[in-house]
Backbone as numpy.savetxt, mean C-alpha at the origin, in Angstrom:
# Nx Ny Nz CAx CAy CAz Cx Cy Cz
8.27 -17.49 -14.42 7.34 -16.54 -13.82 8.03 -15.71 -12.73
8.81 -16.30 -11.85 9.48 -15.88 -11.20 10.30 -14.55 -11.27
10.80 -14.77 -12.49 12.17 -14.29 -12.96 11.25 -12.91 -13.54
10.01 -13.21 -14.05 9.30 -11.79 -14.85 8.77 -11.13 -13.62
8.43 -11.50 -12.60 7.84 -10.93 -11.07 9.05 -10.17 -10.94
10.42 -10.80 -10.36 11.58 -10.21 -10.25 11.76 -8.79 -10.99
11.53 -8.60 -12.47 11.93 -7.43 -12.98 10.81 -6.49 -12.63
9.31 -7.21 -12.76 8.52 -6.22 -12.51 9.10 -5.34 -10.92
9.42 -6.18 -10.29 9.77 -5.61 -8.71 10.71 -4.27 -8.78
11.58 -4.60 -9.77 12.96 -3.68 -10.08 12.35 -2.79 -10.87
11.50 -2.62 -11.95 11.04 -1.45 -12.43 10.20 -0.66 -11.56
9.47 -1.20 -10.98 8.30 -0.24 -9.53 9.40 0.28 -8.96
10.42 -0.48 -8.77 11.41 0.25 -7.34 11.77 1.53 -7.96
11.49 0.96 -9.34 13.00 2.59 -10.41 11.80 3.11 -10.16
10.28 3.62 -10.32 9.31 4.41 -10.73 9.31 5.05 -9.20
9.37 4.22 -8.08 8.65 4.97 -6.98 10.06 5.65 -6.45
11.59 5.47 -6.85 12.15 6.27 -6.49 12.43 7.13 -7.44
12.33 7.53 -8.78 12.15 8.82 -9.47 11.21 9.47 -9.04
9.92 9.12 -9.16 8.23 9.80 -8.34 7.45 9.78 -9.38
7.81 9.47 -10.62 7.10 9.35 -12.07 7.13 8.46 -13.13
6.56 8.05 -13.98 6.70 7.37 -15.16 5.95 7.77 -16.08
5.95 6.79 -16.96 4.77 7.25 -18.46 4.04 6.61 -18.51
3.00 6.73 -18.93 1.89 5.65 -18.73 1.67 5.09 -20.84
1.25 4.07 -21.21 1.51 2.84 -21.77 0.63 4.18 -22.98
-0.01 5.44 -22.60 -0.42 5.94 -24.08 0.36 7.34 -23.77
1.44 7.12 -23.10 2.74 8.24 -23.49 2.42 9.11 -22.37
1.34 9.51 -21.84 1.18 10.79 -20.47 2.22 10.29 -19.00
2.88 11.93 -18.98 3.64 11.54 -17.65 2.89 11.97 -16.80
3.05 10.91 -15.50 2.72 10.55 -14.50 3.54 11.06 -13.05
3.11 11.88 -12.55 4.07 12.44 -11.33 3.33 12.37 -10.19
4.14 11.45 -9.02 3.49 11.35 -8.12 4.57 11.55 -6.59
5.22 12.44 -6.96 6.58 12.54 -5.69 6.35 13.28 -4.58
4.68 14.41 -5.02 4.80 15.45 -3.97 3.49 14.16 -3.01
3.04 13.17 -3.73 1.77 12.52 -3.27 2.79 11.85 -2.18
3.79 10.86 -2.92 4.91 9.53 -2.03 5.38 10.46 -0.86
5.84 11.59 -1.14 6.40 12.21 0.13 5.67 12.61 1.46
3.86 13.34 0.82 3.32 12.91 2.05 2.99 11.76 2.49
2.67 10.86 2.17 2.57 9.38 2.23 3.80 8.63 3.60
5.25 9.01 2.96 6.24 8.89 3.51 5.96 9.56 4.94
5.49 10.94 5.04 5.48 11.65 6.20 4.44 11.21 7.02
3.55 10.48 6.55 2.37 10.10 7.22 2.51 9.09 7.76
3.65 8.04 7.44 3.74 6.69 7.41 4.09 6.55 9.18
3.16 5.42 10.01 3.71 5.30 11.29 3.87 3.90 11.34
5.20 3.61 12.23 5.66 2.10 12.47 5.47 1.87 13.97
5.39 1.09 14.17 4.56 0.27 15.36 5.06 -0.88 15.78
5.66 -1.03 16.73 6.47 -2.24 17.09 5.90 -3.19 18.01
6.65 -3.93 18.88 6.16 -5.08 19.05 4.85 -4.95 20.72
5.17 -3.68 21.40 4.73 -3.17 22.41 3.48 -2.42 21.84
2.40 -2.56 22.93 0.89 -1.99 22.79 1.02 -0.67 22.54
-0.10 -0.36 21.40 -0.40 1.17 21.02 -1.12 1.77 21.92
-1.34 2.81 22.36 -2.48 3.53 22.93 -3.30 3.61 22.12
-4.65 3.78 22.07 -5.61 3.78 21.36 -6.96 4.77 21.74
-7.16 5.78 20.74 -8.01 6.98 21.66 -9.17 6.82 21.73
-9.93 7.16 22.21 -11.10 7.12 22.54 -12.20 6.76 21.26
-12.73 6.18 21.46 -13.78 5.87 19.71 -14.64 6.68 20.00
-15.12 6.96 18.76 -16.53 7.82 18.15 -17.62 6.51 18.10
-18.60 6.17 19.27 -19.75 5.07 18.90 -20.58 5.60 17.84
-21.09 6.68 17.87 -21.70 6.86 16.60 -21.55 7.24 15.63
-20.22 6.06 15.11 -19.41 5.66 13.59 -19.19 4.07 13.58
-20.23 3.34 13.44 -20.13 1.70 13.17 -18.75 1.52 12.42
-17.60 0.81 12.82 -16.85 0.08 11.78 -17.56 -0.58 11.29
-16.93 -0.92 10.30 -17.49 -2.15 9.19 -16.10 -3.01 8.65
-16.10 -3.71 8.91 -15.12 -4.64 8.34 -15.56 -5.90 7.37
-14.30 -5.97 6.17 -14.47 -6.77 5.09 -13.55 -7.64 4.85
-14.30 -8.45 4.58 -12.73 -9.71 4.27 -12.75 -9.84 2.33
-12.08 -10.17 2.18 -12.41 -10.16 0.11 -11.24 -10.97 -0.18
-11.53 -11.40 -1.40 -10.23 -12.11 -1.98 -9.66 -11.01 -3.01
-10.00 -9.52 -2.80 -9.07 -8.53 -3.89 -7.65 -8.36 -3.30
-6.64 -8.10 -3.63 -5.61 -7.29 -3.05 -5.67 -6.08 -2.53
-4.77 -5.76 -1.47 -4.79 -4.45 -0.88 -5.75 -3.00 -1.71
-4.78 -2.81 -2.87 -4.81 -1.90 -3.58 -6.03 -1.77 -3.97
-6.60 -2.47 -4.86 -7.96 -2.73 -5.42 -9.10 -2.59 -4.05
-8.98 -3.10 -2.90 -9.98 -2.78 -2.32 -9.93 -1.59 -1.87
-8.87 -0.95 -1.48 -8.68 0.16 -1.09 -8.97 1.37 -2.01
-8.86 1.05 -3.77 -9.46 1.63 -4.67 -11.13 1.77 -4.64
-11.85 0.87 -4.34 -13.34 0.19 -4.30 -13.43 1.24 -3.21
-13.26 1.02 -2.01 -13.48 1.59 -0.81 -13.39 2.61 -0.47
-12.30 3.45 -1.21 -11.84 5.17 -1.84 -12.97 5.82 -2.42
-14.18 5.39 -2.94 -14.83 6.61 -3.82 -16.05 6.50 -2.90
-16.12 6.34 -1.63 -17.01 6.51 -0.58 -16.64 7.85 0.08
-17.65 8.54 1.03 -16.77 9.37 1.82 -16.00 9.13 3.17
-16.59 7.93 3.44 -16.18 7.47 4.66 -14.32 7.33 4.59
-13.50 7.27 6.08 -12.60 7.03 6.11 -12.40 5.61 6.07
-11.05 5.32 4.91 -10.41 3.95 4.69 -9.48 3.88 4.98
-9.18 2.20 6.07 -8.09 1.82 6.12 -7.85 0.36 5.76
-6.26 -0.20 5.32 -6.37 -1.43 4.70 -5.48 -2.03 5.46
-5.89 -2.98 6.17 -4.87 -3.97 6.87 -4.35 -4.96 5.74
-2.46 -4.42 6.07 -2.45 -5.54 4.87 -1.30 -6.29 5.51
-1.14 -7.48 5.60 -0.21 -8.63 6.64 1.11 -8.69 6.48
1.80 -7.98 6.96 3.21 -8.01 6.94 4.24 -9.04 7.67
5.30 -9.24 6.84 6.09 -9.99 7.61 7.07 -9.25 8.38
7.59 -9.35 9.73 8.17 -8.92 9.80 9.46 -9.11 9.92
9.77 -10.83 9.61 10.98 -11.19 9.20 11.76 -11.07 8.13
10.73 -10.98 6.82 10.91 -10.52 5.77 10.49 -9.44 5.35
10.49 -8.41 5.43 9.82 -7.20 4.82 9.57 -7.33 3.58
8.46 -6.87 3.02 8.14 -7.05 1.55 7.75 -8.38 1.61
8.01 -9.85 2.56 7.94 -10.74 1.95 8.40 -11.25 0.65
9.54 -11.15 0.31 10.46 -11.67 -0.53 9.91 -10.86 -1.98
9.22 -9.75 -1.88 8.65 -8.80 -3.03 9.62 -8.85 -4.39
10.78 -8.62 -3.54 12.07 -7.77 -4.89 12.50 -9.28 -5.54
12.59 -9.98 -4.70 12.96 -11.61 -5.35 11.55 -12.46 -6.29
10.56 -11.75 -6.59 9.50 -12.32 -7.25 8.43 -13.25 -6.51
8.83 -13.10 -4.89 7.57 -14.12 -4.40 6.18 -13.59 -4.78
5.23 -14.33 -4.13 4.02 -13.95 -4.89 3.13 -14.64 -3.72
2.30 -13.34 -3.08 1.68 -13.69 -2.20 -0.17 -14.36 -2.40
C-alpha cells in the first residue's frame, strides 16, 4: 500500500508541476493560470504572533469539525456564498508529513 501511495505522490507532483493532465475520459485539464494565483496568494506564518484585524461582529463564524479531508470539505463548503477557510494541520518538522514517501494521514 505504501509503495502505491508513494507513486500516487510522484504522479500529483508531475501534474501540479506541468499545470495539467487528462482526465480518465481523455479531456485536458489546465490548471497553471489557477496554481499560480494560488502560489501568489499563499502566506506563511511563523512561529511569532500574527496581527489580526479587526472582525466584522455581524458575520457569526461557524466552525466544523468532520471526519472528511481537507479537500472534500472545502469542496462541500465552496458552493455556499459565504467565505471558506480550511485549517488543515501541518507538520512543521516534516512538511507534507512524509506525503512523497506514502504516509497516510
Amino acid at each position: 500500500m505504501r509503495a502505491q501511495l508513494r507513486e500516487i505522490a510522484r504522479h500529483t507532483e508531475g501534474i501540479v508541476h506541468t499545470g495539467h493532465y487528462r482526465s480518465p475520459l481523455g479531456r485536458e485539464v489546465t490548471f497553471a493560470a489557477e496554481l499560480a494565483i494560488a502560489l501568489a496568494g499563499t502566506r506563511i506564518y511563523g512561529p511569532d504572533p500574527v496581527p489580526v484585524s479587526h472582525l466584522d461582529n455581524d458575520r457569526p463564524t461557524r466552525i466544523e469539525v468532520t471526519g472528511e479531508g481537507s479537500i472534500q470539505a472545502a469542496h462541500r463548503l465552496s458552493v455556499k456564498p459565504d467565505p471558506v477557510a480550511v485549517l488543515n494541520f501541518a507538520s512543521a518538522r516534516n512538511p507534507g508529513g512524509g506525503y512523497l514517501n506514502g504516509a497516510q494521514a
